[in-house]
TORKE-509658 format. One line per 3 residues: number of its first residue (from 1); their letters; for each residue x, y, z of N, C-alpha, C. Coordinates in steps of 0.02 Angstrom, whole numbers, plus 50000, padded with zeros to 5 digits. Layout:
<vexses>
NUM = A = X:Y:Z:X:Y:Z:X:Y:Z | ...
</vexses>
This chain:
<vexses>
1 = XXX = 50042:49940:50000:50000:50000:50000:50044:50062:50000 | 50043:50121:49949:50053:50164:49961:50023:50215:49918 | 50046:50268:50007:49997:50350:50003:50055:50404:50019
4 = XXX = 50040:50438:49949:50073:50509:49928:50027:50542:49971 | 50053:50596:50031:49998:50632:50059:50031:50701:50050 | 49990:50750:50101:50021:50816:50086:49946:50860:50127
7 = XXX = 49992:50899:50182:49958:50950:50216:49890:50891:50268 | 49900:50835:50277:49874:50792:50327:49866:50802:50402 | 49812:50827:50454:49833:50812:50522:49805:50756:50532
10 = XXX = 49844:50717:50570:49805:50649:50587:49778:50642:50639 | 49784:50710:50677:49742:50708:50737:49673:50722:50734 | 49673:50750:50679:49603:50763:50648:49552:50695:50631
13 = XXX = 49609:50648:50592:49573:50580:50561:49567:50536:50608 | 49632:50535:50671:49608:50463:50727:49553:50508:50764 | 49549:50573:50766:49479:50586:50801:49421:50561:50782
16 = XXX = 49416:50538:50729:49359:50500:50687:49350:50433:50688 | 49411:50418:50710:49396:50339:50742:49388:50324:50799 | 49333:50333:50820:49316:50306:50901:49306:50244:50929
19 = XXX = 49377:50211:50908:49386:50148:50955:49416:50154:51025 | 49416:50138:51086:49427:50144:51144:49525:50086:51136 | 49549:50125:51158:49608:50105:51165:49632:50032:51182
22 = XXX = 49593:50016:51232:49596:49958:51255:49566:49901:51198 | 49511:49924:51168:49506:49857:51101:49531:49864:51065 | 49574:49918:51050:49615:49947:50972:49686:49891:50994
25 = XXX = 49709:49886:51064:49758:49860:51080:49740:49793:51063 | 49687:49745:51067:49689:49697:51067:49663:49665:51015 | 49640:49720:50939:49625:49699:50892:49688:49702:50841
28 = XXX = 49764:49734:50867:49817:49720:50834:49831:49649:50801 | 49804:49658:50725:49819:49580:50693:49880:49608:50632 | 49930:49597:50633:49991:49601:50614:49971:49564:50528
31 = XXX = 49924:49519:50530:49935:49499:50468:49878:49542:50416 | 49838:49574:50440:49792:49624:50414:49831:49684:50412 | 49909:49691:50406:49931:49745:50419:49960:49739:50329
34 = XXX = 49962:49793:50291:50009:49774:50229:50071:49817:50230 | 50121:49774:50200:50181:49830:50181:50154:49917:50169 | 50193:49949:50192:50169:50018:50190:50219:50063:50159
37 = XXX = 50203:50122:50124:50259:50164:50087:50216:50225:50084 | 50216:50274:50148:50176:50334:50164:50248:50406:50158 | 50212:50428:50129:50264:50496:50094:50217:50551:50121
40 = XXX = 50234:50594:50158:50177:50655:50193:50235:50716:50178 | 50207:50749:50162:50229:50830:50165:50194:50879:50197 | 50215:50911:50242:50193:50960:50289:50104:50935:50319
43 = XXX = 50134:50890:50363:50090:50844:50394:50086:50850:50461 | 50041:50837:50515:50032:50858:50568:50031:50776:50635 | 50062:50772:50657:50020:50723:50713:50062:50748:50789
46 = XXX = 50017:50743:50839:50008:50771:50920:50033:50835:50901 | 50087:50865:50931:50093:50919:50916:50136:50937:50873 | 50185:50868:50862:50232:50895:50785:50201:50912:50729
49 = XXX = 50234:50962:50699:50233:50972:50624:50278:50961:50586 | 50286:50914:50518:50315:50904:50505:50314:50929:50427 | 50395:50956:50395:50413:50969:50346:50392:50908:50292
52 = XXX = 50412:50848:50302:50442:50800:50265:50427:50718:50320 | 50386:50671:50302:50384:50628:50317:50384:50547:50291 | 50443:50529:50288:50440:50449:50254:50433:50395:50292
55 = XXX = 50383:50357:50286:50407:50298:50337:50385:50231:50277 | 50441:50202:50263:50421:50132:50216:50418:50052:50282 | 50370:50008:50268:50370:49951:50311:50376:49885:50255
58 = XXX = 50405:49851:50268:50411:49774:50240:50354:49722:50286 | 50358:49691:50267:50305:49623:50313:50372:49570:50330 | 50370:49520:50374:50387:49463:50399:50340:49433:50415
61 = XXX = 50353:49364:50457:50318:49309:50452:50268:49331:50524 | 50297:49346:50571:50271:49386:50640:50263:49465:50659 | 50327:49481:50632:50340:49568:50637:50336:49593:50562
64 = XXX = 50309:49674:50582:50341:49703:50540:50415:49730:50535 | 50448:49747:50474:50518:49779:50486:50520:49849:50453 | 50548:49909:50471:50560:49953:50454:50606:49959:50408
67 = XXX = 50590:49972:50348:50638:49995:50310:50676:50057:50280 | 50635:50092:50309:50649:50182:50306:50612:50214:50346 | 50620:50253:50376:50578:50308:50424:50613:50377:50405
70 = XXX = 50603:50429:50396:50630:50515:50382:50578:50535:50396 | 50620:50594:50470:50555:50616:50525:50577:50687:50484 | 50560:50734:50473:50625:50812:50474:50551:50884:50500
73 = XXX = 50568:50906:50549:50535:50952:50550:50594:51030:50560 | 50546:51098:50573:50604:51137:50594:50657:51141:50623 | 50660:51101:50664:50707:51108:50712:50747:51031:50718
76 = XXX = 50714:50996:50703:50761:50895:50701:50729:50868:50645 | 50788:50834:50643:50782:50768:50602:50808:50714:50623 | 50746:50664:50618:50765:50592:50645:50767:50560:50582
79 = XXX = 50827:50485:50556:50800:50463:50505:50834:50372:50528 | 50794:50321:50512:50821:50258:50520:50800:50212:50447 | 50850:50159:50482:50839:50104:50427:50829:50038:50453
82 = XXX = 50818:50038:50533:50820:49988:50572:50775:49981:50606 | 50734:49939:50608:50660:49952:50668:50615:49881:50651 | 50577:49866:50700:50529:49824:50710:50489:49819:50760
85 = XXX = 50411:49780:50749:50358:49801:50768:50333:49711:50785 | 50337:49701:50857:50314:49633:50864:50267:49623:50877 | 50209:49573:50889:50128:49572:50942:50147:49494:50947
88 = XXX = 50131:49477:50996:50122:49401:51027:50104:49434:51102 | 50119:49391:51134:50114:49376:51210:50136:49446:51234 | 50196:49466:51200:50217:49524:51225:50229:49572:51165
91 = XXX = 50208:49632:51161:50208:49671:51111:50298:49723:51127 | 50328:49701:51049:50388:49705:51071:50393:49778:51019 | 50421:49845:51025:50458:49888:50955:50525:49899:50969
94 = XXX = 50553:49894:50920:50638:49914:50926:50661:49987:50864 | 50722:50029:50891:50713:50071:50822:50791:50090:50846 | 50837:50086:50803:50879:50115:50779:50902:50173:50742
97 = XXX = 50943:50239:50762:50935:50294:50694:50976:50342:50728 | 50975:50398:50686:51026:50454:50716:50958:50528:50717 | 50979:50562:50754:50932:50611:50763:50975:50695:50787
100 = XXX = 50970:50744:50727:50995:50796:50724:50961:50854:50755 | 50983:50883:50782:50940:50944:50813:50976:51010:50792 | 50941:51064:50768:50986:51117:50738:51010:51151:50814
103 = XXX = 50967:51167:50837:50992:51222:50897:50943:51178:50973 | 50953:51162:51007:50938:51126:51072:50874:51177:51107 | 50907:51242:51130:50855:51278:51159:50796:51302:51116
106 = XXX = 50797:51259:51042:50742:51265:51015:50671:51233:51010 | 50674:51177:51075:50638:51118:51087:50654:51098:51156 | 50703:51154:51186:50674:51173:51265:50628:51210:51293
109 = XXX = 50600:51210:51344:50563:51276:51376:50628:51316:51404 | 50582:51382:51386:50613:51453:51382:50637:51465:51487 | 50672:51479:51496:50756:51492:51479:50787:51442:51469
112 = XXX = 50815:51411:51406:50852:51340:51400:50918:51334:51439 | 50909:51274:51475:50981:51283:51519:51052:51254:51483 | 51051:51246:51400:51105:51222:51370:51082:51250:51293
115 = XXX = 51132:51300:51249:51124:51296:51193:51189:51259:51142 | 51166:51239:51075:51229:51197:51049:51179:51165:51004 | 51203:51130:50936:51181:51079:50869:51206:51018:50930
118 = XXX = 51126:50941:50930:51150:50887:50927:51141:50837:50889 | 51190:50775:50895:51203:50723:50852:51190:50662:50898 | 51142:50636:50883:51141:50548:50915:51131:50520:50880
121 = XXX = 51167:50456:50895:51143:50394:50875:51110:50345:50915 | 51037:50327:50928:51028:50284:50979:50983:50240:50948 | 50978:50184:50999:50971:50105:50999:50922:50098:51051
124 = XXX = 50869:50104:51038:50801:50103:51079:50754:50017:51063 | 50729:50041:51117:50666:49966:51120:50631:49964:51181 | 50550:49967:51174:50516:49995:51232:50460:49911:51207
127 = XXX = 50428:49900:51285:50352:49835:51264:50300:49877:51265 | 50296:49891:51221:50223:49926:51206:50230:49930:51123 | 50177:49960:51096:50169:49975:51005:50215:50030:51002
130 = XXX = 50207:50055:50924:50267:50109:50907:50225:50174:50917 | 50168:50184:50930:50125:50243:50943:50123:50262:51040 | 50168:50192:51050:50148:50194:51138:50225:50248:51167
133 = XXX = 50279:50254:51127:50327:50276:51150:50337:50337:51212 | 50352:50306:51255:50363:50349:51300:50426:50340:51342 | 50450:50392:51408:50515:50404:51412:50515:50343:51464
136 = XXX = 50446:50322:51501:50473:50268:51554:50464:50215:51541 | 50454:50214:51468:50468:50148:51435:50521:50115:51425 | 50567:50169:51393:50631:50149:51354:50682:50107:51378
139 = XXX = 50707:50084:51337:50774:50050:51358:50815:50061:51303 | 50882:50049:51301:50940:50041:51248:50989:50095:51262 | 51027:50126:51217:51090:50148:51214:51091:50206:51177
142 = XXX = 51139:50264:51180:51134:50300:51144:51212:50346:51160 | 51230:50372:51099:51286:50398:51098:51272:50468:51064 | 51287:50500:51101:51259:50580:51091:51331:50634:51114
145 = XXX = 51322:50694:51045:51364:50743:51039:51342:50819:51045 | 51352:50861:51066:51326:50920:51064:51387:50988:51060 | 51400:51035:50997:51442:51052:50964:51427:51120:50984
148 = XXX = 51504:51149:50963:51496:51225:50983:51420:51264:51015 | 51447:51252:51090:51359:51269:51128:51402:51309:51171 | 51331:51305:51212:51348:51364:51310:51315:51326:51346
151 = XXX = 51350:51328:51421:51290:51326:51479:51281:51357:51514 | 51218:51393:51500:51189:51460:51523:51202:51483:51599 | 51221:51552:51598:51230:51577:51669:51167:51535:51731
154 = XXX = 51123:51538:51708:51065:51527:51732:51060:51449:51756 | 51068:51410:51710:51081:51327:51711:51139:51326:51768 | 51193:51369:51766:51275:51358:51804:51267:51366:51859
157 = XXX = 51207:51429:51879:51196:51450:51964:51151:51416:51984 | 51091:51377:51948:51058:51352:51992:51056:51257:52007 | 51108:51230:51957:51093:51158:51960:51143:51147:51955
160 = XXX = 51171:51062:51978:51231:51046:51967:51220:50991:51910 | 51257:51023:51879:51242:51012:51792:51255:50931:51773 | 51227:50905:51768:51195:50854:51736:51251:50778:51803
163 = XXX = 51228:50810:51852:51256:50775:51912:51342:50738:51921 | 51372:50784:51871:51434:50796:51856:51504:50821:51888 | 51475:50907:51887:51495:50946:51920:51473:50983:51990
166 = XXX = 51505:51009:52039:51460:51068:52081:51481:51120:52037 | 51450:51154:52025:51477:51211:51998:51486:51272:52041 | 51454:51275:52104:51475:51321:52155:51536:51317:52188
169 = XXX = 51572:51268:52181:51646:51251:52210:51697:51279:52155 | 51674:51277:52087:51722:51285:52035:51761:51355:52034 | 51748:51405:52069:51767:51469:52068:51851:51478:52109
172 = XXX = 51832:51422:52187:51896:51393:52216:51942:51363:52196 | 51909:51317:52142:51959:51283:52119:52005:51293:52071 | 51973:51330:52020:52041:51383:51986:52049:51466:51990
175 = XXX = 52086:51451:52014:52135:51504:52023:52127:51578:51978 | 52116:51549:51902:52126:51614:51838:52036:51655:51861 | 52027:51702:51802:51975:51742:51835:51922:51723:51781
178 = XXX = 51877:51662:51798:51840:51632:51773:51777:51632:51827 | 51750:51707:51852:51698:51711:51887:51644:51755:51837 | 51657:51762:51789:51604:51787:51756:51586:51732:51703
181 = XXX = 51572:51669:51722:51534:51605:51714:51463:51623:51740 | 51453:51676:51780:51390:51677:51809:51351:51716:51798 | 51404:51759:51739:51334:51806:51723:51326:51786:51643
184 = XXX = 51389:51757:51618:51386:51756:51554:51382:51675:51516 | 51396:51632:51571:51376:51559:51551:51453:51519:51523 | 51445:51458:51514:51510:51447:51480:51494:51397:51423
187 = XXX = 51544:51432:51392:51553:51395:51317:51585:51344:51311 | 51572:51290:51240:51617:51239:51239:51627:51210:51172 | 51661:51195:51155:51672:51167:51099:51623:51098:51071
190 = XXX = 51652:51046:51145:51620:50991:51100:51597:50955:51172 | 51526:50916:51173:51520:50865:51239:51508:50808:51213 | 51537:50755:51232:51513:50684:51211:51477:50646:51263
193 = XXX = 51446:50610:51258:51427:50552:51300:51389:50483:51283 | 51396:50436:51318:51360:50364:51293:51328:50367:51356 | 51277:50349:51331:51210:50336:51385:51206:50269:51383
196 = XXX = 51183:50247:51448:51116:50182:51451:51043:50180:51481 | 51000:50167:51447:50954:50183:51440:50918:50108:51505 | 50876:50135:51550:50819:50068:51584:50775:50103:51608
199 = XXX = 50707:50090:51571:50650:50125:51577:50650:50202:51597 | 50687:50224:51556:50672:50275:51548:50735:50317:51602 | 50768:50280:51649:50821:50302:51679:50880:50312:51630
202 = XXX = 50916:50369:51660:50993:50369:51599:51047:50351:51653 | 51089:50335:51634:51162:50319:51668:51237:50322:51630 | 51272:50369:51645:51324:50382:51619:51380:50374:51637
205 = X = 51463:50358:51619:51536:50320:51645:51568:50376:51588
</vexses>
Protein backbone atom coordinates (compact mmCIF):
# COMPACT_ATOMS: atom_id res chain seq x y z
CA UNK A 1 0.00 0.00 0.00
CA UNK A 2 1.07 3.27 -0.79
CA UNK A 3 -0.07 7.00 0.05
CA UNK A 4 1.47 10.19 -1.43
CA UNK A 5 -0.05 12.65 1.18
CA UNK A 6 0.42 16.32 1.73
CA UNK A 7 -0.84 19.00 4.32
CA UNK A 8 -2.51 15.84 6.53
CA UNK A 9 -3.34 16.23 10.44
CA UNK A 10 -3.90 12.98 11.74
CA UNK A 11 -5.16 14.15 14.73
CA UNK A 12 -7.93 15.25 12.95
CA UNK A 13 -8.54 11.61 11.22
CA UNK A 14 -7.85 9.25 14.55
CA UNK A 15 -10.42 11.72 16.03
CA UNK A 16 -12.82 9.99 13.74
CA UNK A 17 -12.07 6.78 14.83
CA UNK A 18 -13.68 6.13 18.01
CA UNK A 19 -12.28 2.96 19.09
CA UNK A 20 -11.45 2.88 22.87
CA UNK A 21 -7.83 2.09 23.31
CA UNK A 22 -8.08 -0.84 25.10
CA UNK A 23 -9.87 -2.85 22.02
CA UNK A 24 -7.70 -1.05 19.44
CA UNK A 25 -4.83 -2.79 21.60
CA UNK A 26 -6.21 -6.07 21.33
CA UNK A 27 -7.49 -6.03 17.84
CA UNK A 28 -3.66 -5.59 16.68
CA UNK A 29 -3.62 -8.39 13.86
CA UNK A 30 -0.19 -7.99 12.28
CA UNK A 31 -1.29 -10.02 9.36
CA UNK A 32 -4.16 -7.52 8.29
CA UNK A 33 -1.38 -5.09 8.38
CA UNK A 34 0.18 -4.53 4.57
CA UNK A 35 3.62 -3.39 3.62
CA UNK A 36 3.37 0.35 3.80
CA UNK A 37 5.18 3.28 1.75
CA UNK A 38 3.52 6.68 3.29
CA UNK A 39 5.28 9.91 1.89
CA UNK A 40 3.54 13.11 3.86
CA UNK A 41 4.58 16.60 3.30
CA UNK A 42 3.86 19.19 5.79
CA UNK A 43 1.80 16.88 7.88
CA UNK A 44 0.63 17.15 11.36
CA UNK A 45 0.39 14.47 14.25
CA UNK A 46 0.16 15.41 18.41
CA UNK A 47 1.86 18.38 18.33
CA UNK A 48 4.64 17.91 15.71
CA UNK A 49 4.66 19.44 12.47
CA UNK A 50 6.31 18.08 10.10
CA UNK A 51 8.26 19.37 6.91
CA UNK A 52 8.84 15.99 5.29
CA UNK A 53 7.69 12.57 6.34
CA UNK A 54 8.81 8.97 5.08
CA UNK A 55 8.14 5.95 6.74
CA UNK A 56 8.43 2.64 4.32
CA UNK A 57 7.41 -0.98 6.21
CA UNK A 58 8.22 -4.52 4.81
CA UNK A 59 6.11 -7.54 6.26
CA UNK A 60 7.74 -10.75 7.98
CA UNK A 61 6.36 -13.81 9.04
CA UNK A 62 5.42 -12.29 12.80
CA UNK A 63 6.80 -8.64 12.74
CA UNK A 64 6.82 -5.94 10.81
CA UNK A 65 10.37 -4.41 9.73
CA UNK A 66 11.19 -0.93 9.07
CA UNK A 67 12.76 -0.10 6.20
CA UNK A 68 12.98 3.64 6.13
CA UNK A 69 11.55 6.16 8.47
CA UNK A 70 12.60 10.30 7.65
CA UNK A 71 11.10 12.32 10.51
CA UNK A 72 12.50 16.23 9.47
CA UNK A 73 10.70 19.03 11.01
CA UNK A 74 12.09 22.73 11.87
CA UNK A 75 14.13 22.16 14.24
CA UNK A 76 15.23 17.90 14.01
CA UNK A 77 15.64 15.36 12.03
CA UNK A 78 15.29 11.84 12.90
CA UNK A 79 16.00 9.25 10.10
CA UNK A 80 16.43 5.16 10.40
CA UNK A 81 16.78 2.08 8.54
CA UNK A 82 16.41 -0.25 11.45
CA UNK A 83 13.20 -0.96 13.36
CA UNK A 84 10.57 -3.53 14.21
CA UNK A 85 7.16 -3.98 15.37
CA UNK A 86 6.28 -7.34 17.29
CA UNK A 87 2.56 -8.56 18.84
CA UNK A 88 2.44 -11.98 20.54
CA UNK A 89 2.27 -12.48 24.20
CA UNK A 90 4.33 -9.51 24.50
CA UNK A 91 4.15 -6.57 22.22
CA UNK A 92 7.75 -5.90 21.42
CA UNK A 93 9.17 -2.24 19.10
CA UNK A 94 12.77 -1.72 18.52
CA UNK A 95 14.26 1.42 16.43
CA UNK A 96 17.57 2.30 15.58
CA UNK A 97 18.71 5.88 13.88
CA UNK A 98 20.52 9.09 14.32
CA UNK A 99 18.64 12.22 15.26
CA UNK A 100 19.90 15.92 14.48
CA UNK A 101 18.80 18.88 16.25
CA UNK A 102 19.73 22.34 14.76
CA UNK A 103 19.84 24.43 17.95
CA UNK A 104 18.76 22.52 21.44
CA UNK A 105 17.10 25.56 23.17
CA UNK A 106 14.83 25.29 20.29
CA UNK A 107 12.76 22.36 21.74
CA UNK A 108 13.48 23.46 25.31
CA UNK A 109 11.26 25.51 27.51
CA UNK A 110 12.25 29.06 27.64
CA UNK A 111 15.12 29.83 29.58
CA UNK A 112 17.04 26.80 27.99
CA UNK A 113 19.61 25.66 30.37
CA UNK A 114 22.10 24.43 27.41
CA UNK A 115 22.48 25.93 23.86
CA UNK A 116 24.58 23.93 20.98
CA UNK A 117 23.62 21.57 17.37
CA UNK A 118 23.01 17.75 18.54
CA UNK A 119 24.07 14.46 17.03
CA UNK A 120 22.81 10.96 18.29
CA UNK A 121 22.86 7.89 17.49
CA UNK A 122 20.56 5.67 19.58
CA UNK A 123 19.41 2.11 19.97
CA UNK A 124 16.02 2.06 21.58
CA UNK A 125 13.33 -0.68 22.41
CA UNK A 126 10.31 -0.10 24.64
CA UNK A 127 7.04 -3.30 25.28
CA UNK A 128 4.46 -1.48 24.12
CA UNK A 129 3.37 -0.51 20.10
CA UNK A 130 5.33 2.17 18.13
CA UNK A 131 2.51 4.87 18.87
CA UNK A 132 2.96 3.88 22.76
CA UNK A 133 6.53 5.52 23.00
CA UNK A 134 7.25 6.98 26.00
CA UNK A 135 10.30 8.09 28.23
CA UNK A 136 9.46 5.35 31.09
CA UNK A 137 9.36 2.96 28.69
CA UNK A 138 12.62 2.97 27.08
CA UNK A 139 15.47 1.01 27.16
CA UNK A 140 18.79 0.81 24.96
CA UNK A 141 21.81 2.97 24.28
CA UNK A 142 22.67 6.00 22.89
CA UNK A 143 25.71 7.96 21.96
CA UNK A 144 25.19 11.59 21.82
CA UNK A 145 27.27 14.86 20.78
CA UNK A 146 26.53 18.40 21.29
CA UNK A 147 28.84 21.04 19.29
CA UNK A 148 29.91 24.51 19.66
CA UNK A 149 27.18 25.37 22.56
CA UNK A 150 26.96 27.29 26.20
CA UNK A 151 25.80 26.52 29.58
CA UNK A 152 23.79 29.20 30.47
CA UNK A 153 24.61 31.55 33.39
CA UNK A 154 21.30 30.53 34.64
CA UNK A 155 21.63 26.54 34.21
CA UNK A 156 25.50 27.16 36.09
CA UNK A 157 23.92 28.99 39.27
CA UNK A 158 21.16 27.05 39.83
CA UNK A 159 21.86 23.16 39.21
CA UNK A 160 24.61 20.91 39.34
CA UNK A 161 24.84 20.24 35.84
CA UNK A 162 23.90 17.07 34.72
CA UNK A 163 25.11 15.50 38.24
CA UNK A 164 28.67 15.91 37.13
CA UNK A 165 29.89 18.91 38.40
CA UNK A 166 29.19 21.36 41.61
CA UNK A 167 29.55 24.23 39.95
CA UNK A 168 29.50 26.42 43.11
CA UNK A 169 32.92 25.02 44.19
CA UNK A 170 34.44 25.69 40.70
CA UNK A 171 35.33 29.39 41.35
CA UNK A 172 37.92 27.87 44.33
CA UNK A 173 39.18 25.65 42.39
CA UNK A 174 40.82 27.66 39.71
CA UNK A 175 42.70 30.07 40.47
CA UNK A 176 42.53 32.27 36.75
CA UNK A 177 39.50 34.83 36.71
CA UNK A 178 36.80 32.64 35.45
CA UNK A 179 33.97 34.22 37.73
CA UNK A 180 32.07 35.74 35.12
CA UNK A 181 30.68 32.09 34.29
CA UNK A 182 27.79 33.53 36.19
CA UNK A 183 26.69 36.13 34.46
CA UNK A 184 27.72 35.11 31.09
CA UNK A 185 27.51 31.17 31.02
CA UNK A 186 30.21 28.95 29.59
CA UNK A 187 31.06 27.89 26.35
CA UNK A 188 32.34 24.77 24.79
CA UNK A 189 33.43 23.34 21.97
CA UNK A 190 32.39 19.82 22.00
CA UNK A 191 30.40 17.31 24.78
CA UNK A 192 30.27 13.68 24.21
CA UNK A 193 28.55 11.03 26.00
CA UNK A 194 27.21 7.29 25.86
CA UNK A 195 24.21 6.71 27.70
CA UNK A 196 22.32 3.65 29.03
CA UNK A 197 19.09 3.66 28.80
CA UNK A 198 16.37 1.36 31.68
CA UNK A 199 13.01 2.49 31.53
CA UNK A 200 13.43 5.50 30.96
CA UNK A 201 16.41 6.05 33.57
CA UNK A 202 19.85 7.37 31.99
CA UNK A 203 23.24 6.38 33.36
CA UNK A 204 26.48 7.64 32.39
CA UNK A 205 30.73 6.39 32.90
Amino acid sequence: LKLDLQGINFNKLLAQVKIPNDKFDRSVDLAQIPALQIYCRDCQYTDLKFKQLILEITKQAKQLNLKRLIALTDSWQFSSQQGSWQVGKQTFTRLSGDLQVNELASIMDKPAPIQGALKAHVNLQWLANPWEFALDKLAGNAHITVANGKLTASSLNKVRWLGLLDWSHLPSQLKTGFADYKTQGLRFDEIQADLALQQGKVNTQ
